[in-house]
C-alpha positions as CSV (number, residue, x, y, z in Angstrom):
1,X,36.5,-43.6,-22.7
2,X,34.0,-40.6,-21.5
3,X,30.6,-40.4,-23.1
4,X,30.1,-37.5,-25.5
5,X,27.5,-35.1,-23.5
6,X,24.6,-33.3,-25.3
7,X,26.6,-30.1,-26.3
8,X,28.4,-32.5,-28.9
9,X,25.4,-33.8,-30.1
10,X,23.6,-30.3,-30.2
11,X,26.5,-29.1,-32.3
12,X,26.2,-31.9,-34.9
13,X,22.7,-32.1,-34.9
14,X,23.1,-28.1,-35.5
15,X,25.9,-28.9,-38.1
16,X,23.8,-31.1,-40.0
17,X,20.6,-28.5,-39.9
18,X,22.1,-25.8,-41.4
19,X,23.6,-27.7,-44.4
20,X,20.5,-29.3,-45.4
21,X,19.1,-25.6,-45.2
22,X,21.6,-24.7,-47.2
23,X,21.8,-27.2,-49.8
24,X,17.8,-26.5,-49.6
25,X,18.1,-23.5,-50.4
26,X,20.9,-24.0,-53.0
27,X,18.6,-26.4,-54.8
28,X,15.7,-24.1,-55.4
29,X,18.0,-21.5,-56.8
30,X,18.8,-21.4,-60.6
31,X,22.1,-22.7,-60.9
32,X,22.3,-26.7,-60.5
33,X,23.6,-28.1,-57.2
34,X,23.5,-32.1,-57.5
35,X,26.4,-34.5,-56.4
36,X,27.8,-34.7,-59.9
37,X,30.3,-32.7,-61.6
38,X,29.0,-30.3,-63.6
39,X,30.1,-26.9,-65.2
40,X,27.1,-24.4,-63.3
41,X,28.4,-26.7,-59.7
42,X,30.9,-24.6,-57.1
43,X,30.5,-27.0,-54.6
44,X,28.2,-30.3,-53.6
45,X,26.7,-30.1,-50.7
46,X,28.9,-33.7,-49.6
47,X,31.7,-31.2,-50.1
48,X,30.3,-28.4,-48.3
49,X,29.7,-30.8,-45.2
50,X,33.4,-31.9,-45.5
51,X,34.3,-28.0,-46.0
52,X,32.3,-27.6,-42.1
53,X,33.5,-30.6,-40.7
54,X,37.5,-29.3,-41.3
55,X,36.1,-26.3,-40.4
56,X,35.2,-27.2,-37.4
57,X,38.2,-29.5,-36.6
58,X,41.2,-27.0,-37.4
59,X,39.2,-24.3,-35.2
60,X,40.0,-26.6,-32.0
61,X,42.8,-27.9,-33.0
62,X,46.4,-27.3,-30.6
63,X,48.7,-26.5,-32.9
64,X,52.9,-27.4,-31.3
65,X,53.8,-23.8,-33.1
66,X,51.4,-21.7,-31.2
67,X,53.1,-23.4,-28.2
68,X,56.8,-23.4,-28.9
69,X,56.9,-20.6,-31.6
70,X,60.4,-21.4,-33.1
71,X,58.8,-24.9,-34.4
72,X,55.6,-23.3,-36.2
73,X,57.5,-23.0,-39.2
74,X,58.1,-26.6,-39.5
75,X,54.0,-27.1,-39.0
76,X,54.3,-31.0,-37.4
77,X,51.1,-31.7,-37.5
78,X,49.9,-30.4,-40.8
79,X,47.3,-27.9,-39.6
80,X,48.8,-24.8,-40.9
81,X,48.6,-26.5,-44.6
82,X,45.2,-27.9,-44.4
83,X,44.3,-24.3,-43.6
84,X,45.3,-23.1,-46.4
85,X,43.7,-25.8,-48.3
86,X,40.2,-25.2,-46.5
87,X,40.6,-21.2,-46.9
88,X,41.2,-21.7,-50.9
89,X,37.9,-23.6,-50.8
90,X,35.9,-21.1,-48.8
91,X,37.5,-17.9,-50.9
92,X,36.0,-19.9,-54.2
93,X,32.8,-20.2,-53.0
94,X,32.3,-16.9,-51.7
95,X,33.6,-15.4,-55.1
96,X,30.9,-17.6,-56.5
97,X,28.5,-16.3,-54.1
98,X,29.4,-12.4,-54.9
99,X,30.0,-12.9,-58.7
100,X,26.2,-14.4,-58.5
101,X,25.2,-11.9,-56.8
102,X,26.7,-9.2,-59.0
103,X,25.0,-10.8,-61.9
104,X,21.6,-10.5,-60.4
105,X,22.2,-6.8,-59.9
106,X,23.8,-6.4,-63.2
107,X,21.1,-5.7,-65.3
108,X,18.3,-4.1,-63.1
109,X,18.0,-0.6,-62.6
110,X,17.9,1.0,-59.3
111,X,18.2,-2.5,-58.1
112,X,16.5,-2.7,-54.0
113,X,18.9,-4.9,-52.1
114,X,17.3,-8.8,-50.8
115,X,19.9,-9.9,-48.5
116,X,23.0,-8.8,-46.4
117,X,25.4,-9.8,-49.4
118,X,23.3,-7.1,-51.7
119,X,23.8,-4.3,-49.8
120,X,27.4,-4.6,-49.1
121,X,28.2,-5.2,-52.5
122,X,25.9,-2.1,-52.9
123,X,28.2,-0.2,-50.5
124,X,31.2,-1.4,-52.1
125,X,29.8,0.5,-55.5
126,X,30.1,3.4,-53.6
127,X,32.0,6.1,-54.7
128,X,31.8,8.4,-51.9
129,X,32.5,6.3,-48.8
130,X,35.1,7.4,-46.9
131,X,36.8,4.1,-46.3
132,X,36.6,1.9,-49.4
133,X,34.7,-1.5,-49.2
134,X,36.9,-3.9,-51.4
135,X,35.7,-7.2,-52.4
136,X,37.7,-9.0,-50.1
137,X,36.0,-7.0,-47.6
138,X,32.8,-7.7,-48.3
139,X,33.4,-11.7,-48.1
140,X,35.0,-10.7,-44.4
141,X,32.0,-8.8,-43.5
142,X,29.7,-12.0,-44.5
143,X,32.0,-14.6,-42.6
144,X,32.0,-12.3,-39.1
145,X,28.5,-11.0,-39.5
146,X,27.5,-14.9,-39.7
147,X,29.4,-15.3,-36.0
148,X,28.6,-12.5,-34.0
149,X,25.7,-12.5,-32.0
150,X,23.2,-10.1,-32.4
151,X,23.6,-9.1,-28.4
152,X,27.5,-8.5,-29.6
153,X,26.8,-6.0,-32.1
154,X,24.0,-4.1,-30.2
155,X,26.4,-3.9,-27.3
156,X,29.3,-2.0,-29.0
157,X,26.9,0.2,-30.7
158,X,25.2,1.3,-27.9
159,X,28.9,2.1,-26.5
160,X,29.2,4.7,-29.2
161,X,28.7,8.4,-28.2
162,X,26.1,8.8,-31.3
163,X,24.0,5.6,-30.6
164,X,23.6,6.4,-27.0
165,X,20.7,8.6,-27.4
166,X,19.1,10.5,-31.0
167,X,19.3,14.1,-31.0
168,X,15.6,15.4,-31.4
């Protein structure tokens, strides 16, 4: 049996940070997040932890149909159906996150955005953008923004011909 090393640790100890942020933060909001049932709850924060930790399995996971690609249909293991399950969960709370959002703009006029959610569902509003911003979009935007490091995004940018250098 090998001995876990520290990455493993550092990834669970990280794990468990970030939901006891969140549920931190969840608490001091105005809706009630406890580990009852009620009608104002979306999702406890044990749920949320179980949400990661299937998360975090199914992401390094081998599945046989990615190898032999004439069995995936049959999905042996069960993977491809706990996937589903776990993205059903996630959609829910993120359309609870933007409908909570959305309320908070609702009623405010000329409404200054607080957080990246804001101003996406800002741009979304948007009449005259080019490419529409859909909702499902803007829950996209807030699942890859959360992964990609900042170094990542400055990187392409800076391989665009108009972020190379401002015109004076």
């Amino acid at each position: 049996m090998e001995t876990p090393s520290w990455a493993s640790y550092l990834a669970a100890w990280l794990a468990t940070l970030a939901l006891i942020l969140l549920s931190l933060r969840l608490r001091r909001g105005r809706r009630k997040y406890t580990e009852g049932t009620g009608e104002n709850e979306i999702v406890t924060p044990k749920e949320f932890k179980e949400m990661l930790d299937e998360l975090f399995l199914l992401n390094g996971v081998l599945d046989i149909g990615d190898s032999i690609p004439w069995l995936s249909f049959l999905d042996l293991q069960g993977y491809i159906k706990r996937m589903k399950a776990l993205s059903k969960k996630f959609d829910r709370f993120l359309e609870h996150v933007l409908d909570e959002h959305n309320e908070r703009r609702k009623g405010v006029p000329n409404y200054v955005a607080k957080d990246m959610v804001d101003v996406l569902l800002q741009l979304a509003d948007d009449p005259n953008l080019d490419v529409k911003l859909e909702r499902h979009g803007v829950k996209a935007f807030t699942q890859s923004l959360d992964k990609t490091p900042s170094r990542k995004v400055s990187f392409s940018l800076s391989g665009q011909p108009n972020f190379k250098r401002p015109v004076t």
